[in-house]
N, C-alpha and C positions, 0 to 999 in steps of 0.2 A: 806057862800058858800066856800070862799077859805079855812076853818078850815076843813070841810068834802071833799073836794081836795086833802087836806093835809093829812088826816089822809086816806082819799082808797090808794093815792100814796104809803104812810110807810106801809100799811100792803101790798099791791102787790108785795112789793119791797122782794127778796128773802133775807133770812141774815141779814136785817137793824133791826130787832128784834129780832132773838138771842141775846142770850148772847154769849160772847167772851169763847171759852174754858179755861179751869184752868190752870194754870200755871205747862208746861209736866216735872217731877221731872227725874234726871238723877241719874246715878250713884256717888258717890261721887270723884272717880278719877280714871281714868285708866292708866295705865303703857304705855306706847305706845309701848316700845321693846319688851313687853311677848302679845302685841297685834298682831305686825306687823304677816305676814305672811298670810296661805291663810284660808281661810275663805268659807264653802260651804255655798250654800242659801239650807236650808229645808223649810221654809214656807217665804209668800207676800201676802203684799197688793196691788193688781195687780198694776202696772202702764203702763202708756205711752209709756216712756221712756223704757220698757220690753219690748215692746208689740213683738216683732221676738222672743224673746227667748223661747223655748218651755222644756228646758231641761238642764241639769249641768252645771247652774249657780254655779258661783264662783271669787271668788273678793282675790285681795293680794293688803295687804300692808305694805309700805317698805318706811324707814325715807329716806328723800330728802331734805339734809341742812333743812331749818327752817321750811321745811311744810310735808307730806306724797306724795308719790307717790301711785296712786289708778289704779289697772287695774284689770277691770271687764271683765268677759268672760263668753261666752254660748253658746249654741246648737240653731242652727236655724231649723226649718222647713226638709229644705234641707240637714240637714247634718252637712252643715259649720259651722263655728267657727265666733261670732259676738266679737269683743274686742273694749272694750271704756277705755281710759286712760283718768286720772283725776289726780288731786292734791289737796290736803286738807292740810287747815290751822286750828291750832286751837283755839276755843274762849279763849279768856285771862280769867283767873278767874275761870275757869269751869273746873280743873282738868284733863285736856285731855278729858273728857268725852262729849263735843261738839266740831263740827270740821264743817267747814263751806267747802263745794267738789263741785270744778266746773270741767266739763267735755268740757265746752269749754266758752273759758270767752268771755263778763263778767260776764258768769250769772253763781249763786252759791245756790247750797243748804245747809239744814242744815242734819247732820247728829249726833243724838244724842244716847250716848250710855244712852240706861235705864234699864237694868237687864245686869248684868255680871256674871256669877261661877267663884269662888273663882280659879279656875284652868284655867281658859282662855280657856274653850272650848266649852262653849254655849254662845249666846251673842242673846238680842233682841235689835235692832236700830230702831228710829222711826223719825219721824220729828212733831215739835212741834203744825204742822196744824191736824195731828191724821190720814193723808189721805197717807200716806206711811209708810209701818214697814217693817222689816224681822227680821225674824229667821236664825241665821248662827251658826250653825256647823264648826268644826278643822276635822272634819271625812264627809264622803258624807253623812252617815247615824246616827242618832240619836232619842235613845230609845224615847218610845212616851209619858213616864212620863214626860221628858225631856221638850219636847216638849209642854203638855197639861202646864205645868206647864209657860211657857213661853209665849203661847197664852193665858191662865187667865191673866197673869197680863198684857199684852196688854189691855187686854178688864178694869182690875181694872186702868188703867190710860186715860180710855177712847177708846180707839180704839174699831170698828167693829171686832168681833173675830172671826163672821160665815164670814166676806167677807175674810179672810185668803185663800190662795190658797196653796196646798203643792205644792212644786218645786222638779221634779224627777230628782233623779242623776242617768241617764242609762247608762250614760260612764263618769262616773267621770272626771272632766281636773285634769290634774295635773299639778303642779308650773312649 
């Protein structure tokens, strides 16, 4: 009796039988000073933490002694302007291309770069759980090969590629 306890318990249980996702591969190293600067959002994996933003998202970032300064901004509903300032450290070992960003400590995320161009002007970030990505753009707007090409390999590292949402830049911020 307690072995068929046992076993309706584990299979009720949501997640306790998954498997673990695969280990999410990054870029090999970024630069961080041809990184800094700003950054438009064209597509997400929606989150929480967005959830006012309805339009020209946009993130800068600028070295801050040992760690990054991170200031994200957006379009609310109403018009105004939403800004969250952050700092990011980054993982030892991992090239610049992991950076652990908290927005109000102590709690920290991970943000990992895993597709770069060679030119520092398309970039896809994600977090190693698969449940947050973006697409960022150096221009508000970016061609859709651009683009399609960047949301495929989301989905080849695992990520949901139809829950992608495009992010409109109707009035672009600027730095």
């Amino acid at each position: 009796m307690r072995k068929i306890l046992f076993t309706l318990a584990l299979l009720a249980s949501p997640g306790l039988a998954e498997a673990a996702p695969a280990p999410l591969p990054t870029v090999a190293a970024v630069d961080m000073t041809r990184y800094a600067g700003g950054w438009y959002e064209i597509a997400l994996l929606p989150s929480w933490f967005q959830r006012s933003c309805v339009a020209d998202t946009k993130a800068r970032y600028r070295a801050d002694g040992d760690g990054i300064e991170v200031l994200n901004r957006c379009r609310k509903a109403d018009g105004s302007i939403e800004t969250a300032k952050g700092h990011a450290t980054v993982v030892e070992g991992s090239g610049n291309a992991k950076l652990r960003v908290s927005f109000f400590w102590p709690f920290k995320g991970d943000y990992w770069v895993l597709d770069l161009d060679a030119d520092y002007q398309h970039v896809l970030v994600g977090t190693p759980s698969r449940k947050y990505a973006w697409v960022l753009s150096r221009t508000p707007t970016m061609d859709e090969a651009s683009l399609q090409r960047l949301l495929d390999k989301a989905a080849t590292l695992g990520f949901d590629k139809a829950a992608f949402k495009r992010s409109p830049q109707t009035q672009p911020l600027l730095d």
